[in-house]
N, C-alpha and C positions, 0 to 999 in steps of 0.2 A: 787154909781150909775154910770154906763155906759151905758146908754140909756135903748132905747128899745130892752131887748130881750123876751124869751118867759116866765120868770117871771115876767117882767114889766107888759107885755098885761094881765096876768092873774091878778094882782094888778089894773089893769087900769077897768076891769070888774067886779072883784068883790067890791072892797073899794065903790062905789056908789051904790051898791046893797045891801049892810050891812048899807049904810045911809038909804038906801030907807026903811029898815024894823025899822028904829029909833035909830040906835045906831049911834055915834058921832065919826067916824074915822078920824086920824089924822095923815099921812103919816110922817116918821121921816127918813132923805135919809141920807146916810153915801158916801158921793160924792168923786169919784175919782177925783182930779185935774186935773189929764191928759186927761178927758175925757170931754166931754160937753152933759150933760142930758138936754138938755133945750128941747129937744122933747117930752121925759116924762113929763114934770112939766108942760109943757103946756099942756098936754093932761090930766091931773092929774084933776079931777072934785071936790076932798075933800082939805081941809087947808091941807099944810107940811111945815115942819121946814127940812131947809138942814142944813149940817155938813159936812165941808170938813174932808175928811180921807186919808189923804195923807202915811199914815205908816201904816201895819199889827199890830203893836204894839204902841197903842197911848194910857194911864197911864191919861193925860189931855182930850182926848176924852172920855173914860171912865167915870171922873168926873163932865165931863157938863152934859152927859146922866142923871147920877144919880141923881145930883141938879135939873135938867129941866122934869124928871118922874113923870105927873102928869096925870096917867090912870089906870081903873080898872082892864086893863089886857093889857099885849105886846103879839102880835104876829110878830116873825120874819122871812123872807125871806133870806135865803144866808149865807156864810161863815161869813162873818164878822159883818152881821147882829146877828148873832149864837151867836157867842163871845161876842159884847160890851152891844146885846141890854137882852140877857140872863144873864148877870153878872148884869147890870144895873138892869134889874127888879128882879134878887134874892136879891138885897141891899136893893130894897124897899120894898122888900116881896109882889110884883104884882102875880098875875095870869100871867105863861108864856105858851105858844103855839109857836111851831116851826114846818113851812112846810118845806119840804125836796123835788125837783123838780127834781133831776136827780140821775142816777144809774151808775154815773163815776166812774169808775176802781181805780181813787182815792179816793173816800172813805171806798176800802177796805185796802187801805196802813195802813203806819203805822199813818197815823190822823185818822184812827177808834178811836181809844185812845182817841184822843180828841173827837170825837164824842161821844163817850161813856160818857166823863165826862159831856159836853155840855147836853147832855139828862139828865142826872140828876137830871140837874136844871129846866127840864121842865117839867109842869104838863101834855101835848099832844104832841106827835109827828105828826103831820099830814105829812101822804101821797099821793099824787096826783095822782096815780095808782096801782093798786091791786099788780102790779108786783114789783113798789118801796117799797111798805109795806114789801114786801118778800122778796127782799135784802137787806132794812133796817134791820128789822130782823139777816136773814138766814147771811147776811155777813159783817154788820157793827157791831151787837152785843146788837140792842139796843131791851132792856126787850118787847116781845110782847104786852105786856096788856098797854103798853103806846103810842102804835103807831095806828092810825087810816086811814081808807082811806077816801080822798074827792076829788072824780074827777075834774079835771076843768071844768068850764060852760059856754057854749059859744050859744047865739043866733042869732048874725047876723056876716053879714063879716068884716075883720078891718077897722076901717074907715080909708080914706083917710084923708090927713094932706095937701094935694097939687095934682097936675097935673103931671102925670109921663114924663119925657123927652123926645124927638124921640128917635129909638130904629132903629137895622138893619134889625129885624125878620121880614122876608116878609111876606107878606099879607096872604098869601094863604099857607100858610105853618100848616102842624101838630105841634102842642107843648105840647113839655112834660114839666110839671113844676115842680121846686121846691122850695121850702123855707126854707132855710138854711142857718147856719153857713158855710165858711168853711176850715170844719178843715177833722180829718182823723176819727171820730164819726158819721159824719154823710152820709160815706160812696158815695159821689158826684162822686169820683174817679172811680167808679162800675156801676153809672147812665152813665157815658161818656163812660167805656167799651161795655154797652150794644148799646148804639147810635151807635156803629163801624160797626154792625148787625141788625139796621133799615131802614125802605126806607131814600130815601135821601132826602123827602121831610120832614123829622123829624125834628125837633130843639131842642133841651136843651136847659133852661132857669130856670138859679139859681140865684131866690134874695138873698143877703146876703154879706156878708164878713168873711173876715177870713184870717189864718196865711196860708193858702191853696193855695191859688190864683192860684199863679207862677207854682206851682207844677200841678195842674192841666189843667193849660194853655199846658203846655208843652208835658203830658197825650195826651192831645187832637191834637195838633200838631204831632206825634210820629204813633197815631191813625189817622192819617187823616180827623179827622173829626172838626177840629180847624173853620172853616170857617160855622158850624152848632152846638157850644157849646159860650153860650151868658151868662156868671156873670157879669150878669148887677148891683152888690150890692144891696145897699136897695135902696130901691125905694117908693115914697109917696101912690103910692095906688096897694096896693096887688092885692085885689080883682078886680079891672080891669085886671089883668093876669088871676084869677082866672077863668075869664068870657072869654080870650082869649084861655085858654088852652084847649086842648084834654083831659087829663091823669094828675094826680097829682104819684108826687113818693118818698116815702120818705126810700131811701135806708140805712140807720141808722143800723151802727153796735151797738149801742145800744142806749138807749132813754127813760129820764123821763116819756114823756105823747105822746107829739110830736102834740101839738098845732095848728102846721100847719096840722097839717091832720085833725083834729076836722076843722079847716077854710074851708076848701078843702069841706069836707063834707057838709059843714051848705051851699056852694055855689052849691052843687050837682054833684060836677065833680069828676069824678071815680077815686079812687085811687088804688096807688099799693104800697106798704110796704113788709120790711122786717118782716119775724115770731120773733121778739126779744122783752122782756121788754114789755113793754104797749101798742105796737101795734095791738098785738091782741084782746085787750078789745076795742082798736076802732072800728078795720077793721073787721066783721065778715067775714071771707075766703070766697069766692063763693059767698057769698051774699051783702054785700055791698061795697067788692072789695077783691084783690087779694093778698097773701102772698107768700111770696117768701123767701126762704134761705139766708140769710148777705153773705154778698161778694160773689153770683153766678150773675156774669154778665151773663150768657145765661139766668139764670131763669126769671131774671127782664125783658128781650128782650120780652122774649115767652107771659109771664102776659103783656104788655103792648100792645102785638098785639092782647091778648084777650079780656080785657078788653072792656066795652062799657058802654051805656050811664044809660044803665037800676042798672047797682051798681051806680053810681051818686044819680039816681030818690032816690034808699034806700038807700044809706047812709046819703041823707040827713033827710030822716025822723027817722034814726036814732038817731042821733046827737041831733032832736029837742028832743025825747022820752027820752033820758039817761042819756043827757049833758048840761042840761039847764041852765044858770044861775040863775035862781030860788032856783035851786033842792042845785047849790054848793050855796050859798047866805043860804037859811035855816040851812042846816046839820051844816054851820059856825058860825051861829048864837046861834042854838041850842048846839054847841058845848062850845061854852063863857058860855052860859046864865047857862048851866051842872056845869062847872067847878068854876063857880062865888058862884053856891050855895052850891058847895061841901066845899067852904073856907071860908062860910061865920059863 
């Protein structure tokens, strides 16, 4: 665990959803030292047992798993979840489930291989988007008839955890927002390009962090536009941006599901996205907002001066029709309850 990211928040709404329908979920966290989850755990509504996981290769973590496996099924999130908690429950012979959340260029390396062997061991592959289903497939290699799709489901906006800090974005200013990491995926560096070509009363506003920063700072200084691009990190309550902003943009050279745009959406404010990966199962083009080509800094400019409020009004009633947590909370339930009676 390293906090909150966008598999956390998907864990943080579904685990209480799966309680709510009578099953007994029990979060099991494989905690990086170097990191402090205590925002997760706090926000965490079901029991969990933590496990520090200080090494990629831990032989004694492996062995507590298997002594301390006392469920009728694992489902795992994440790399190393993949590994200790897949081996662990093929020792006990559980029912295993592994979601898959993103369509990184690393998992067509050479860890396909271990992906491939990790599937294996699994009775379901779950994917979070029409489009990961098809790269799981098409470019990691894993057998079709084992991979399924289950959108994430989202009803309302994240909650706040505290009171956001003062900030420098004036009052009366246009904002464009985003939510992100950042790194060079989620394309921020082409959100600042296009800002170079908006009125000046624009602003960029990216929550998040990342190994990006510096480099984007610099972008923006270089650009001139240093003094209207604001990475404020994270921050306690999204959704008060969310209600600040104009324009959401999620310029993403590619993209699991893109979380924050379902957010964006469920708050009614317009988005713009790249055509790549999963974004187009959110954003219907023209209708509930706008697509754009990865890496066209003019194209993002042009959609964001088009944009208005009426893709907000539908995309937020799309989100509620699609994406509900309900809809993902059944398909997962009814997904255990399939495979409990296929082994029983």
């Amino acid at each position: 665990m390293r906090g909150i990211g966008g598999s956390e928040r998907h864990l943080l709404t579904l685990l209480p959803a799966l309680a709510a329908r009578g099953l007994d979920p029990v979060f099991v966290g494989l905690d990086d030292p170097a990191w402090d989850p205590r925002d997760f755990y706090d926000a965490l509504p079901v029991p969990a047992v933590r496990l520090k996981a200080p090494r990629d290769v831990d032989p004694i973590l492996l062995a507590r798993l298997v002594r301390g496996l006392r469920a009728d099924a694992v489902h795992t999130h994440l790399v190393h979840a993949d590994l200790y908690g897949g081996l662990a429950a093929r020792l006990r012979g559980t029912t295993l489930v592994s979601t898959k959340h993103n369509d990184d260029p690393f998992r067509t390396g050479s860890f396909r291989f271990v992906e491939r062997g990790l599937a294996r061991l699994t009775d379901r592959v779950v994917t979070i988007s029409d489009s990961l289903r098809r790269f799981t497939i098409d470019r990691v290699g894993v057998p079709a008839a084992k991979v399924e799709t289950i959108h994430y489901g989202l009803d309302e906006p994240p909650p706040a955890w505290g009171s956001n800090p003062p900030d420098r974005v004036p009052n009366d200013a246009r904002v464009i927002l985003s939510v992100s990491r950042l790194t060079q995926q989620k394309g921020i560096d082409i959100a600042i390009r296009a800002l170079a070509s908006l009125p000046k009363d624009t602003m960029l506003v990216v929550l998040g962090e990342g190994p990006k920063r510096d480099a984007l700072q610099s972008l923006a200084r270089d650009l001139g536009v240093e003094s209207r691009v604001f990475l404020l990190g994270r921050v306690p309550d999204v959704a008060a941006w969310m209600q600040r902003a104009s324009v959401y943009v999620q310029p993403s050279r590619w993209e699991g599901f893109g979380l924050a745009v379902l957010e964006a959406m469920v708050c009614g404010l317009p988005v713009v996205a790249t055509n790549v990966s999963s974004l187009p199962e959110l954003v219907v083009d023209g209708e509930t907002g706008l697509l754009v080509p990865p890496g066209d800094a003019a194209a993002l400019s042009a959609a964001i001066e088009r944009v208005g409020p009426g893709f907000g009004a539908a995309g937020r009633a799309r989100a509620h029709e699609t994406f509900s947590v309900g809809r993902m909370a059944d398909r997962t339930a009814a997904l255990y309850n399939a495979l409990l009676s296929a082994s029983s």
